[in-house]
MARKEFI-287506 format. One record per residue (C-alpha): residue number from 0; residue in one letter; x, y, z. Coordinates in nm, 4 decimals, decimal comma. Last residue first. Layout:
// residues N
- num|residuo|u|v|w
- NUM|A|X|Y|Z
...
//
This chain:
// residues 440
- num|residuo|u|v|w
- 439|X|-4,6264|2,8824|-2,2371
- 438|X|-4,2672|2,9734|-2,3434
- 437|X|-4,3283|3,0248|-2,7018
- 436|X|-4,6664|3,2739|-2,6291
- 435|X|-4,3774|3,5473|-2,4009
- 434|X|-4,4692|3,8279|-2,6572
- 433|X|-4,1003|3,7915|-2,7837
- 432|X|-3,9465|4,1350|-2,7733
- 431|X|-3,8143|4,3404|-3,0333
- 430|X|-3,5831|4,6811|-3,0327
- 429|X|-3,4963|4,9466|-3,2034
- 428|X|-3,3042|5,3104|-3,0349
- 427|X|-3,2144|5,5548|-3,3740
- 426|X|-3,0272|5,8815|-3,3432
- 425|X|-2,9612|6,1750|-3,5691
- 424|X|-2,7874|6,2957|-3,8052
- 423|X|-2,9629|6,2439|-4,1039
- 422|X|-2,7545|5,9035|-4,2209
- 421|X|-2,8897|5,7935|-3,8658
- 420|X|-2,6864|5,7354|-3,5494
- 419|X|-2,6616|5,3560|-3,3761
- 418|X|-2,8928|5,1293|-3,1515
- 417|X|-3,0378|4,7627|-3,1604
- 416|X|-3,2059|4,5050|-2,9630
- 415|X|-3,2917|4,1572|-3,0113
- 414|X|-3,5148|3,9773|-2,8245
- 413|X|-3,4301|3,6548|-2,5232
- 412|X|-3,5886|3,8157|-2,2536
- 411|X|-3,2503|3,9134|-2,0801
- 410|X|-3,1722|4,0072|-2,4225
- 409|X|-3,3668|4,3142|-2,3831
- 408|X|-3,3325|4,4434|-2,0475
- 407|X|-2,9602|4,3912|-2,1005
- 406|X|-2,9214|4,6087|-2,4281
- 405|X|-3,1816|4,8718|-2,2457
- 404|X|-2,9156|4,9089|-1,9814
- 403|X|-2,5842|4,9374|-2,1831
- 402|X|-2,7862|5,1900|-2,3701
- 401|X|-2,8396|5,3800|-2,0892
- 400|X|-2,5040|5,3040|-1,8433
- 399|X|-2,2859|5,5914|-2,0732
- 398|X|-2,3017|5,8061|-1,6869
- 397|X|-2,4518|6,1171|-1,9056
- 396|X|-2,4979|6,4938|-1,7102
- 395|X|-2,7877|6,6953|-1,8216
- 394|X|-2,6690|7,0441|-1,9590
- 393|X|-3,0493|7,1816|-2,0674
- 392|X|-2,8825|7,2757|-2,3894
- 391|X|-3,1073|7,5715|-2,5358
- 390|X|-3,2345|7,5338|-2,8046
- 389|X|-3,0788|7,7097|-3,1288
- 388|X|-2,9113|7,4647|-3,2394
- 387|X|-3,1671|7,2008|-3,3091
- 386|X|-3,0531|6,8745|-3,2867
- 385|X|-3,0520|6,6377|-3,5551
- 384|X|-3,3563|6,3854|-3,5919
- 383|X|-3,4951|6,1814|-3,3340
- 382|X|-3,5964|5,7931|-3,3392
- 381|X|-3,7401|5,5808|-3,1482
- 380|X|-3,8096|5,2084|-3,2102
- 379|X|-4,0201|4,9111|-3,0808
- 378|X|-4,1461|4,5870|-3,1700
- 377|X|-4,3591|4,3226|-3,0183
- 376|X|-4,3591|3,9787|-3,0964
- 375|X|-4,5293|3,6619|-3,1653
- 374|X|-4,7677|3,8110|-3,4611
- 373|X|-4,6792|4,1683|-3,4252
- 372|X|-4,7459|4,4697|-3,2385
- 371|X|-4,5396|4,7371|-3,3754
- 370|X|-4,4734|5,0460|-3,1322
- 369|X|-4,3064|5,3366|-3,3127
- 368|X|-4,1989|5,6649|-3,1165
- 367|X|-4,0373|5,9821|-3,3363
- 366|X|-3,8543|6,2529|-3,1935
- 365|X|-3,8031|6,6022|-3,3353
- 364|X|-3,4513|6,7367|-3,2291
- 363|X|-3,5091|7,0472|-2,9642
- 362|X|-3,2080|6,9388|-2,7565
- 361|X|-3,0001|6,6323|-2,8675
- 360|X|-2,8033|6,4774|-2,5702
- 359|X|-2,9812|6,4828|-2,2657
- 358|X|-3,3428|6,5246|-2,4346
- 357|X|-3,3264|6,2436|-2,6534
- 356|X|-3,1296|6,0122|-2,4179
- 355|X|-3,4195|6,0584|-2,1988
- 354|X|-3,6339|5,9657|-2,4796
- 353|X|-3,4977|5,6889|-2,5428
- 352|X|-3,4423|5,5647|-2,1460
- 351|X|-3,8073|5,5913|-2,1682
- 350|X|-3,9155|5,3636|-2,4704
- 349|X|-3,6388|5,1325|-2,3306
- 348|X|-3,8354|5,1354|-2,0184
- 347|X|-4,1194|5,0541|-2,1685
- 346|X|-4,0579|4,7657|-2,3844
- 345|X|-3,9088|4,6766|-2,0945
- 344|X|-4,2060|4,6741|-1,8228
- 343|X|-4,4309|4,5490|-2,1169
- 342|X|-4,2437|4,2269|-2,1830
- 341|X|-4,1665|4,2000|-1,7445
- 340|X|-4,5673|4,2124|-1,7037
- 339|X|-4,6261|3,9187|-1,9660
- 338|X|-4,8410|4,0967|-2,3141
- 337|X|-5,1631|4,2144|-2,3255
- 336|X|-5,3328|4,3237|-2,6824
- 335|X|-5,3222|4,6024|-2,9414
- 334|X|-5,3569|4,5274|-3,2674
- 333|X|-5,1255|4,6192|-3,5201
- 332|X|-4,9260|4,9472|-3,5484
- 331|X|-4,8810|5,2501|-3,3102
- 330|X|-4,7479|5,5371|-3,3742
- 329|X|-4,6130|5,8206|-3,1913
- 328|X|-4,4935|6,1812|-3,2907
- 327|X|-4,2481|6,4021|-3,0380
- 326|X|-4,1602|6,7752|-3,0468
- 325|X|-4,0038|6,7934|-2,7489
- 324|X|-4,1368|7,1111|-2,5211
- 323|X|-4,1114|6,9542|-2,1755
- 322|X|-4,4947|6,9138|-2,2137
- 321|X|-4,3629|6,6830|-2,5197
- 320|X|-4,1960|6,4805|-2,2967
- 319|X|-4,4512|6,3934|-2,0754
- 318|X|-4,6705|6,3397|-2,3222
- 317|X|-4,5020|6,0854|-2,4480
- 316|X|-4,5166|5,9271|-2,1172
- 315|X|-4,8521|5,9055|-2,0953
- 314|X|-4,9256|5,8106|-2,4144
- 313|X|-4,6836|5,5617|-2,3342
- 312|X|-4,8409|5,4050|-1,9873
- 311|X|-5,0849|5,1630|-2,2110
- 310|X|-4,7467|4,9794|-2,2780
- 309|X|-4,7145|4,9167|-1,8231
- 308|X|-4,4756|5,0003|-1,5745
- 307|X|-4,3638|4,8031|-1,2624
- 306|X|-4,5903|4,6739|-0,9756
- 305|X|-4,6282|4,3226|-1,1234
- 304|X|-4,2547|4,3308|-1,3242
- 303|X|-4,0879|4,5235|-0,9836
- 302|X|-4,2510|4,1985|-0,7632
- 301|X|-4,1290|3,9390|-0,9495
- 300|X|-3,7627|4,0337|-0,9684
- 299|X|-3,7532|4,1620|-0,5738
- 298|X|-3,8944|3,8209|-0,5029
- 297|X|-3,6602|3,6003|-0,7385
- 296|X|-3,3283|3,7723|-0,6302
- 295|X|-3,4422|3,7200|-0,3002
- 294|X|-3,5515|3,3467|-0,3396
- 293|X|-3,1786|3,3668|-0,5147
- 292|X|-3,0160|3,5205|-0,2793
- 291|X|-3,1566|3,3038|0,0225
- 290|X|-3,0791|2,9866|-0,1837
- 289|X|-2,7203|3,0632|-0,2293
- 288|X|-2,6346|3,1242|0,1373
- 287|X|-2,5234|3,4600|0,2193
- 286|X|-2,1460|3,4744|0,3515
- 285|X|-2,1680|3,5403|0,7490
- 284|X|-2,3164|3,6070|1,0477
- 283|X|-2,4623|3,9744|0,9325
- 282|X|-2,5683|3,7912|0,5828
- 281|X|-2,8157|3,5636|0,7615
- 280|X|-3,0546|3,8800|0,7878
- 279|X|-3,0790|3,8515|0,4107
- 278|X|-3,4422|3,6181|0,3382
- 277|X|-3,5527|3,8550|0,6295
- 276|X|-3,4928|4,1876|0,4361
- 275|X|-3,5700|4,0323|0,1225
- 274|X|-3,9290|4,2514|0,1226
- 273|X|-3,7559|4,5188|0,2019
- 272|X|-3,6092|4,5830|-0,1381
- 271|X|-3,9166|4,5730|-0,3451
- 270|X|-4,0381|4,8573|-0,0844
- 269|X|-3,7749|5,0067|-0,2175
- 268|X|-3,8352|5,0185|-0,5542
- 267|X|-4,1988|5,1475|-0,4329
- 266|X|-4,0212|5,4060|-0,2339
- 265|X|-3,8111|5,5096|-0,5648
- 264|X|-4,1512|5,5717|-0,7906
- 263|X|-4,3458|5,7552|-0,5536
- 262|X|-4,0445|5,9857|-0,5575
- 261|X|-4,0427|6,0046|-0,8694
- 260|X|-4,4070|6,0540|-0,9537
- 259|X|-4,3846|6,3259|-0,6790
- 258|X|-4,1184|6,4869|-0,8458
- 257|X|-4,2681|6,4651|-1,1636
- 256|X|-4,5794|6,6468|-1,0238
- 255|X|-4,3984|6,9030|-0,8771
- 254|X|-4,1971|6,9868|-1,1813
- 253|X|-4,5122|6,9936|-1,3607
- 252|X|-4,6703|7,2441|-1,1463
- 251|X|-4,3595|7,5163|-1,1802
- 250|X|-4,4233|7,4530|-1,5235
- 249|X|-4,7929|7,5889|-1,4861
- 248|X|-4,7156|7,8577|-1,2811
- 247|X|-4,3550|7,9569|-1,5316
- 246|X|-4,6624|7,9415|-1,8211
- 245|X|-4,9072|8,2172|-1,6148
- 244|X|-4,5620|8,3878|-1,5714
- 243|X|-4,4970|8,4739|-1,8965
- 242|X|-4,2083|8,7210|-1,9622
- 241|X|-4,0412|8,7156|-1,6506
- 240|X|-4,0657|8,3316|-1,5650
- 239|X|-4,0147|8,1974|-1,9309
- 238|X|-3,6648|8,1111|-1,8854
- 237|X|-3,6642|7,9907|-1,5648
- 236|X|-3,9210|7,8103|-1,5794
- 235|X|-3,7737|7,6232|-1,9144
- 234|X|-3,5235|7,5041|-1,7418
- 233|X|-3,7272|7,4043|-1,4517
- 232|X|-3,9019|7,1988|-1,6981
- 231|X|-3,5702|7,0252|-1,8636
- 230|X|-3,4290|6,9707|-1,4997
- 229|X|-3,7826|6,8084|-1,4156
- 228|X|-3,7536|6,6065|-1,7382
- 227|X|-3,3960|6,4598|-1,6748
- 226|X|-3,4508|6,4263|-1,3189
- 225|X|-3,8224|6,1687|-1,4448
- 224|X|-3,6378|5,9990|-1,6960
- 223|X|-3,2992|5,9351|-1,4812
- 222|X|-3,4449|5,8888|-1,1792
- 221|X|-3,7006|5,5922|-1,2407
- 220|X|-3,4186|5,3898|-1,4899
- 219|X|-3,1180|5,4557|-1,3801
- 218|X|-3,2779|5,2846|-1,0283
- 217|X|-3,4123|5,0083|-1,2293
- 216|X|-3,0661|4,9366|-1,3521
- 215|X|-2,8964|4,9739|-1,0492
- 214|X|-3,1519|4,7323|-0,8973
- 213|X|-3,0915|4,4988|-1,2006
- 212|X|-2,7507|4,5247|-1,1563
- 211|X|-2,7267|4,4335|-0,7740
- 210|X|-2,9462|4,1446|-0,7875
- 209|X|-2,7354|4,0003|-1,0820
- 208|X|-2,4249|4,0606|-0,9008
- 207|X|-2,5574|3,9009|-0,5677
- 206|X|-2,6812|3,6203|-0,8438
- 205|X|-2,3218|3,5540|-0,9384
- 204|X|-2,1680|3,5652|-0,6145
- 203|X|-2,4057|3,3279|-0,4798
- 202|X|-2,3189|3,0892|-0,8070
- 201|X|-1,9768|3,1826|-0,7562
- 200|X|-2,0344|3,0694|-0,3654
- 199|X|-2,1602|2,7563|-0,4980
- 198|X|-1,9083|2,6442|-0,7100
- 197|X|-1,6207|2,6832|-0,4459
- 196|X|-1,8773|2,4824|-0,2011
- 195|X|-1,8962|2,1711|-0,4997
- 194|X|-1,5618|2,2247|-0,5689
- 193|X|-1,4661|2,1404|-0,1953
- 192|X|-1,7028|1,8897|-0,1764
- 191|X|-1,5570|1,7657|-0,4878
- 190|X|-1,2233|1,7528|-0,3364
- 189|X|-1,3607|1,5771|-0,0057
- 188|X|-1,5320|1,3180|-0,1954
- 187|X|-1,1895|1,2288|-0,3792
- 186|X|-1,0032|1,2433|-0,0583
- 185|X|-1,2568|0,9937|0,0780
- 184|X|-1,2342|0,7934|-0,2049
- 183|X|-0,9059|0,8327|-0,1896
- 182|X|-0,8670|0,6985|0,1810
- 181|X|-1,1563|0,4047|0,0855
- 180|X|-0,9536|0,2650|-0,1876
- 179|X|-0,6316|0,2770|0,0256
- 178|X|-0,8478|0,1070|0,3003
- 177|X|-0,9573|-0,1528|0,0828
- 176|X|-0,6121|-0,2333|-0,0208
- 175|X|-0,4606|-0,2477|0,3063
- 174|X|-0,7502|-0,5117|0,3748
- 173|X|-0,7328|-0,7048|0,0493
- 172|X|-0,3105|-0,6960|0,1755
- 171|X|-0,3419|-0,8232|0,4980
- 170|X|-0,6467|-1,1212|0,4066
- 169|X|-0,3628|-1,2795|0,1232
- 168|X|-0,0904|-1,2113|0,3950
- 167|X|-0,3216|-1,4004|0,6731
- 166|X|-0,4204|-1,7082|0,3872
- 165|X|-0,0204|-1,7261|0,3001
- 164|X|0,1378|-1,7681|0,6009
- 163|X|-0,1626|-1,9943|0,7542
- 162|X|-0,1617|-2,2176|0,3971
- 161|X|0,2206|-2,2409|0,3895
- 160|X|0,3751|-2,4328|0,7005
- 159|X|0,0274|-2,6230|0,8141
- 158|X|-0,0199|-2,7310|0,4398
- 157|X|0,3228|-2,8783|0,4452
- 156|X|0,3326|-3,0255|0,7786
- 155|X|-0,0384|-3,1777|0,7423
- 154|X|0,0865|-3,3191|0,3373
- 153|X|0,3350|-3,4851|0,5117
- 152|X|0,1573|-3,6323|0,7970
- 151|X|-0,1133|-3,7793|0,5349
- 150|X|0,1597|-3,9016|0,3614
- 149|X|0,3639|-4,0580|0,6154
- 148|X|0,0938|-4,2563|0,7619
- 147|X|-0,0932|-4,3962|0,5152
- 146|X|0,1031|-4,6182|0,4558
- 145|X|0,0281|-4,8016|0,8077
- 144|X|0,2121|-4,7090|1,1156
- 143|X|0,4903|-4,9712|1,2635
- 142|X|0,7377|-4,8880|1,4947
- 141|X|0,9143|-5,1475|1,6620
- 140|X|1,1260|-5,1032|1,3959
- 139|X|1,2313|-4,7623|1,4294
- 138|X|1,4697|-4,6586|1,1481
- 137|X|1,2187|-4,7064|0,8547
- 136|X|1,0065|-4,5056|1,0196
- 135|X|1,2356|-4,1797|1,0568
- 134|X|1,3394|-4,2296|0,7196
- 133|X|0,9810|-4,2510|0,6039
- 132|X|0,9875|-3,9037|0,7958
- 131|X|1,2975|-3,7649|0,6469
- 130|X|1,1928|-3,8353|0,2530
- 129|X|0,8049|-3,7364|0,3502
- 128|X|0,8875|-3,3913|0,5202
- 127|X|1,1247|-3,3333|0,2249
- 126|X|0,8854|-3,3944|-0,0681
- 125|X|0,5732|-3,1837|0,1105
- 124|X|0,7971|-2,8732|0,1738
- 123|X|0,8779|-2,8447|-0,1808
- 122|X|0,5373|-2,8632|-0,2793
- 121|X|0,4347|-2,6423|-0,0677
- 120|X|0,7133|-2,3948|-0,1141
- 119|X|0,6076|-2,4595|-0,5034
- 118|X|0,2390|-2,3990|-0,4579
- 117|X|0,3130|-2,0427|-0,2406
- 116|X|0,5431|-1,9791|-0,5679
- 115|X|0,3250|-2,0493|-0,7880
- 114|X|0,0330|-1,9083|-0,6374
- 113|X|0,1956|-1,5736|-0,5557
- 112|X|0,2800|-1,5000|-0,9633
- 111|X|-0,0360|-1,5726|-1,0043
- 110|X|-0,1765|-1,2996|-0,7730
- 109|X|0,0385|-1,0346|-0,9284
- 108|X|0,2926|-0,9050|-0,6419
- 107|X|0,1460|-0,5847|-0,4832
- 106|X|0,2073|-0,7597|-0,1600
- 105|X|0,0398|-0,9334|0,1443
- 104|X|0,0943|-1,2605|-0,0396
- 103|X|0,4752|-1,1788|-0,0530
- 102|X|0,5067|-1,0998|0,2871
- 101|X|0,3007|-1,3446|0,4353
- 100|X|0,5201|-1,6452|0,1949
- 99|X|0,8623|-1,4304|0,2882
- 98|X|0,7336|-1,4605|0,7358
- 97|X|0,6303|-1,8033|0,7329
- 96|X|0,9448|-1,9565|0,4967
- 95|X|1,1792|-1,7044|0,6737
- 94|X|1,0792|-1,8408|1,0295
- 93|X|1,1458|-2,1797|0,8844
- 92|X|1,4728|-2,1108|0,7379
- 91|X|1,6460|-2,4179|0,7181
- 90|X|1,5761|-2,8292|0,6369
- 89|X|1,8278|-2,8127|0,4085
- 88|X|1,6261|-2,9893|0,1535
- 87|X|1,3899|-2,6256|0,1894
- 86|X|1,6727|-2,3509|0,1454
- 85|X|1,6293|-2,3375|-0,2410
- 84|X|1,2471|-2,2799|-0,1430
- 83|X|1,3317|-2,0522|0,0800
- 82|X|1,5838|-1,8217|-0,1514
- 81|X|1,2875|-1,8011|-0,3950
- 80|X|1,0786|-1,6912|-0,1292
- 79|X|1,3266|-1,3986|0,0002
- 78|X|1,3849|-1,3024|-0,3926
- 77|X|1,0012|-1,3118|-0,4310
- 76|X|0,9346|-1,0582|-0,1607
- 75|X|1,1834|-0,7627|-0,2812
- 74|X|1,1484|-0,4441|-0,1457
- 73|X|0,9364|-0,5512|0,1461
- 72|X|1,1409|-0,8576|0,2404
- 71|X|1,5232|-0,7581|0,2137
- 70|X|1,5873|-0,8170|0,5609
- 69|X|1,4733|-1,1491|0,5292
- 68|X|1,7948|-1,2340|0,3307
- 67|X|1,9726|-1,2704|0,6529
- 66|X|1,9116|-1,6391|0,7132
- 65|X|2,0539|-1,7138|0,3794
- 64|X|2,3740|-1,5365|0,4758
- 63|X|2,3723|-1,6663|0,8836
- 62|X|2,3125|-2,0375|0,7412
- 61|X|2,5768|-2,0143|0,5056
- 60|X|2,7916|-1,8785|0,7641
- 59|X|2,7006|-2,1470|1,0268
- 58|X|2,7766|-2,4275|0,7402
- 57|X|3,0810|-2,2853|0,6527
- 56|X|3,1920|-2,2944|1,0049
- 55|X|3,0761|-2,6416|1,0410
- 54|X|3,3107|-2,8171|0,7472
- 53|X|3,0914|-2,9853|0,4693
- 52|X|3,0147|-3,3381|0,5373
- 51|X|2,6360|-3,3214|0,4458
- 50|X|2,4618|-3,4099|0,7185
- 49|X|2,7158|-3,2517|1,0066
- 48|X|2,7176|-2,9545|0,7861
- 47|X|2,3243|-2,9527|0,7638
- 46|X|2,3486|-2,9849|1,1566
- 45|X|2,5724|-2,6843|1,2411
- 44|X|2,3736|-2,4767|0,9792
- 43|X|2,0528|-2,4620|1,1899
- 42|X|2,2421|-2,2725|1,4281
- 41|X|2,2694|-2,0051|1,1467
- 40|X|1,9467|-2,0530|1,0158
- 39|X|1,7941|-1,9476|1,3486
- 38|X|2,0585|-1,6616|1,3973
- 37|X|1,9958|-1,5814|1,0676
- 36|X|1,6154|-1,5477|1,0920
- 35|X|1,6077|-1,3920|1,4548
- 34|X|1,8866|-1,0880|1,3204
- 33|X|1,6077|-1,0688|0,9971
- 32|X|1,3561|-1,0543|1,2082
- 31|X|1,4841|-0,7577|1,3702
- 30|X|1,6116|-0,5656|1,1109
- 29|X|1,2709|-0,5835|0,9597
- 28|X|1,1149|-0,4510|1,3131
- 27|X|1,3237|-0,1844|1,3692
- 26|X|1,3523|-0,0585|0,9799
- 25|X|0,9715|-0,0574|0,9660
- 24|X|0,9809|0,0879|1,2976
- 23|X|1,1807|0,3512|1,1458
- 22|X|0,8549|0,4547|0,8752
- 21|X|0,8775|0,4609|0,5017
- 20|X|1,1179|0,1692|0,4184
- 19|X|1,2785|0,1155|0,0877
- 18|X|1,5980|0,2553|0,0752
- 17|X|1,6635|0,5856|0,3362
- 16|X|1,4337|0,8692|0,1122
- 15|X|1,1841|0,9073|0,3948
- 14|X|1,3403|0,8145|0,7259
- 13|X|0,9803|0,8630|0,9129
- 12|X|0,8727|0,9633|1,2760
- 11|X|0,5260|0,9500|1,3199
- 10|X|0,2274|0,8116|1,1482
- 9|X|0,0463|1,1669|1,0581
- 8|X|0,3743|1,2618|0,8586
- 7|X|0,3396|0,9396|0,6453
- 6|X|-0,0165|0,9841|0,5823
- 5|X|0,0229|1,3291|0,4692
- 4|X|0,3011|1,2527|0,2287
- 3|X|0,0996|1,0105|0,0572
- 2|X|0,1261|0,6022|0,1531
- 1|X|0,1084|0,3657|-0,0814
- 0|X|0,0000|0,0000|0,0000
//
């Protein structure tokens, strides 16, 4: 099993980078069975000598060099199991035989590759345990077991010398394995949990930013059109006021009323904005969650298009403008019917933002209004000509957000929407809305 960087620090003391091992009791306990191992094999070696006629100091140092291979057990298993089997007719390395077979079925080592050699130890095994004990018989006469005696005690030794080994390193590594597979797992989860909460917060950014356009928007909206014209009037009051007062009264009346439309205007937009105030309280103890912004979003978006302006509002509004002494036609093609609240709350607002484009930047030009109801849409344009030169510039100030707000309005509702000057000189404002009949 692999072990990341974190996993290593959280098990203690490592000697990363020193051979094979990862942690020092690793190297502890590996040095230690292999001291065990050739200090077995090593005593073992007196007797193979004595068997086999070799002198007994070679046989202790063969013994304490096979003995020692153990050491070399995690880096390479099927070297130590290799040197095992070789060791089996010498009747050495027991603890090496238990602890390479473990080792190598606890592994990464292909299972096949396991089976062979856990079948060949066995194997091996089997053949000497039956050569030394039908010796063993044969030497005690008064002895005398059956025939099947020494195999079934053969195949017991080897079974009992490889099957435990192997079955406990085969159960070992599944385990390991599993827990690997449930550590990234768990890392994976964790990452996409962490993406998941990265996404969401964009999303919550995303519809703050949303929220906080379409306010600004509406805002533009309501005191730019109705400012512009009360600036335009009071203008004009103070022009007139010596010559014609009766006119500078009636002006003076306008303004008033255009105040008070805007001012009825900005506490209904914020009324709009109270009503999130308890979907936002959870903002003082920290980030807002994505569902409040959005139910807020949603509220404050619903309730501007039901309370918001309407298409029979035009006339109105025209008229507005040409009290402020624009010389303004409309006309009106097709027949007229009801369209969704937010359809009619653009198309007027680009109507308005028009005309107060008209009188900020082209004083005294003659204006023209066109509203086209069509089959599945509904179409609007206005257009002024040059302006006059001799009118007086009312000096309006321009923030550039106008046309950038009617674009929005527009394609928000999936239409099309289109400005740019005219070969005359002037300016021309066109857009077209879907009547909203697709989506039902």
């Amino acid at each position: 099993m692999t072990a990341t960087g974190a996993d290593r620090e959280a098990a203690g003391s490592t000697t990363r980078g020193y051979w094979w091992w990862e942690r020092r009791r690793s190297v502890a306990l590996d040095v230690g069975l292999a001291l065990v191992s050739a200090l077995e094999c090593g005593l073992e070696g007196v007797e193979f000598a004595r068997n086999t006629g070799i002198p007994v100091p070679v046989g202790v140092v063969f013994g304490l060099l096979a003995g020692s291979v153990l050491l070399v057990r995690r880096r390479w298993p099927i070297a130590v199991v290799l040197v095992t089997i070789a060791m089996t007719p010498a009747e050495m390395g027991f603890l090496m035989a238990l602890v390479g077979l473990y080792t190598l079925a606890a592994s990464e080592v292909p299972r096949r590759i396991t089976v062979v050699l856990a079948g060949m130890a066995l194997v091996g095994t089997f053949i000497v345990t039956y050569v030394r004990l039908r010796q063993s018989v044969a030497e005690q006469a008064d002895f005398g077991p059956g025939d099947w005696y020494v195999p079934l005690m053969s195949v017991f030794m080897a079974v009992g010398l490889t099957a435990p080994s192997v079955l406990f390193g085969l159960y070992i590594g599944a385990r390991r394995r599993l827990m690997e597979s449930l550590r990234e797992r768990a890392d994976s989860l964790e990452r996409e949990l962490s993406l998941l909460a990265d996404r969401a917060e964009e999303r919550a950014e995303w519809a703050r930013t949303e929220e906080r356009t379409r306010i600004a928007r509406e805002m533009h909206d309501v005191v730019a059109h109705r400012v512009s014209l009360m600036v335009v009037h009071a203008a004009a009051l103070q022009a007139v006021a010596p010559k014609d007062p009766a006119k500078a009264v009636r002006n003076a009346a306008l303004v008033g009323d255009m105040g008070r439309q805007a001012l009825t205007e900005l506490r209904e937009m914020l009324g709009v904005l109270r009503t999130g105030d308890a979907l936002t309280a959870p903002a003082a103890a920290g980030a807002v969650p994505l569902a409040s912004v959005k139910q807020v979003a949603a509220a404050a978006a619903v309730a501007a298009s039901e309370d918001g302006p309407r298409l029979d509002e035009l006339e109105a509004l025209v008229a507005q403008s040409r009290q402020a002494g624009m010389v303004v036609e409309m006309s009106v093609d097709g027949a007229v019917r009801p369209y969704p609240p937010e359809v009619e709350q653009t198309a007027f607002r680009v109507v308005q933002e028009a005309l107060t484009n008209v009188h900020k930047h082209a004083a005294g030009a003659k204006t023209w209004v066109r509203l086209a109801h069509r089959d599945a849409e509904v179409a609007m344009q206005v257009e002024n000509g040059p302006s006059d030169s001799a009118a007086a510039d009312a000096g309006l100030p321009s923030g550039g957000n106008g046309l950038v707000g009617m674009r929005e309005r527009v394609q928000g509702l999936g239409g099309v929407f289109v400005s740019g000057p005219t070969d005359a000189g002037g300016f021309r404002v066109s857009a077209v809305l879907p009547d909203g009949s697709g989506e039902a």
